[in-house]
Steps between C-alpha positions, in 0.01 A plus 500: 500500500641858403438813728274651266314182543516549882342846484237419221448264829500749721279755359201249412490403869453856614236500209341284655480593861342844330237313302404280789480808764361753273265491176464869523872568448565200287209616278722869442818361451426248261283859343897623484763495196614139514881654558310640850333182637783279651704850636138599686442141635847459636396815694194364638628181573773627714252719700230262532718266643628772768108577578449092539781507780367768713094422448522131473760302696353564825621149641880598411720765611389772259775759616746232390420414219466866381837540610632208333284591164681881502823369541438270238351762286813716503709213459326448171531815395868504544583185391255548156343096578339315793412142566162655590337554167278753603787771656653340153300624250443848739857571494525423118245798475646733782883483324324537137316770533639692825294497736619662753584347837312741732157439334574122601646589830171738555273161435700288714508766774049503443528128558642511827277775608176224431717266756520781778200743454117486556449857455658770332520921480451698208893475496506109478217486310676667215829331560294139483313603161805614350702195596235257471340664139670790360814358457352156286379737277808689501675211401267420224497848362892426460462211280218680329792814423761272458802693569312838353574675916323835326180322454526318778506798729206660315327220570573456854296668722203351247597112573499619853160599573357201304696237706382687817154476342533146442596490896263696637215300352664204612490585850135573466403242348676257738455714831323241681706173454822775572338575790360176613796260377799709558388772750627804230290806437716738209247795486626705755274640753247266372337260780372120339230467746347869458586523114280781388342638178741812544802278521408297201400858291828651612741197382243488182590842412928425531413212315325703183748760506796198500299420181434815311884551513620165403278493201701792362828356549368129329372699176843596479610157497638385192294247289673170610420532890203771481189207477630303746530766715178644433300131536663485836410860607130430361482177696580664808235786429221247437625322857488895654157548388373199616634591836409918449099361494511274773444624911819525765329150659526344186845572417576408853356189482580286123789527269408634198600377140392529113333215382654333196235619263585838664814504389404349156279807471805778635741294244245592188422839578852606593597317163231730334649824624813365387384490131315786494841710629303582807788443746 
């Protein structure tokens, strides 16, 4: 077997961990320029198997293996191969398309915060969403410029917002099993058992205004990674509405999701717009 048979290896197993954990995302990169798709799921693998260690593996010594998983990360890095084929085909992606060490170091650092921290300031709420979601779009919006740094920092502050977006609506949507199962509340200054129609309209409204600016910055998205970017964004809005129309006990009390024919019906119209030059 030849190395480039090892990583052809590598990357189809973090393919897979993205497919099996998430149709939403899977659905929007496979919507990307072929020359995208394997970059993007090496990203996702590599972060979904960070989120498994700290929400998962409660009957092992989480804090361990975090540690172990960040040295082993850098190591990769360094080294440019692992015997773990997921940090494998991550580094490949880190040392081809630069991405820079501190947006990994930021996600690591939002990983150990979920092993310490059941409530968090305005100040740790915004260093959690950045580590935990900023910075995965960050590095996706580097293999999307590919070495272009000028476009790249356009398109920053853009990538940002939607990732935090994509966060925010997470934590809604699973506020009572993060709660219930793992004792965390993110909103800050928000209370689980008295969560109120003002705390869901004030979140709703950072959440819209995440949105409004991100769908600037994915317009200006060039053609090969625009689509996927904008099915994604479009899932997550159909998710958000479902959530905008239902009461604070509801929220509070089921996990919310779009239903397969949902998201048949998001795919077609977002593939509409699409034709029409609408986004």
């Amino acid at each position: 077997m030849s190395l480039e048979s090892y990583n052809d290896i590598c990357i189809k197993c973090s393919r897979l961990i993205t497919n099996e954990y998430s149709t939403s995302f899977s659905l929007g990169i496979r919507s990307l320029h072929k020359s995208l798709r394997e970059p993007v799921y090496s990203v996702y693998g590599f972060v979904r198997v960070a989120d498994e260690i700290v929400d998962t593996f409660h009957d092992h010594d989480k804090a361990e293996m975090l540690r172990q998983f960040t040295t082993d990360t850098w190591k990769a890095v360094d080294d440019g191969i692992s015997t773990n084929p997921v940090l494998h085909s991550f580094q490949l992606v880190v040392n081809r398309y630069g991405i820079g060490r501190e947006l990994i170091a930021a996600f690591l650092r939002s990983m150990e915060m979920d092993l310490t921290m059941s409530d968090y300031n305005a100040e740790e709420y915004n260093e959690y969403i950045y580590g935990s979601a900023e910075v995965v779009g960050l590095m996706c919006l580097r293999i999307f410029c590919d070495g272009y740094d000028e476009k790249y920092n356009m398109l920053l502050p853009y990538a940002r917002r939607l990732g935090a977006a994509f966060q925010k609506i997470n934590f809604l949507r699973d506020i009572r099993s993060d709660y219930s199962d793992r004792g965390r509340v993110y909103f800050p200054g928000v209370d689980f058992a008295a969560f109120s129609a003002g705390d869901k309209k004030s979140i709703e409204a950072d959440i819209s205004e995440d949105f409004r600016v991100a769908l600037e910055g994915i317009r200006m998205l060039s053609p090969g990674s625009r689509f996927g970017v904008y099915l994604a964004f479009c899932y997550y809005i159909a998710l958000f509405e479902k959530i905008r129309k239902s009461p604070p006990d509801e929220i509070a009390s089921r996990r919310f999701r779009v239903s397969n024919t949902g998201k048949a019906m998001v795919f077609a119209g977002a593939w509409i717009r699409k034709t029409l030059n609408l986004i």
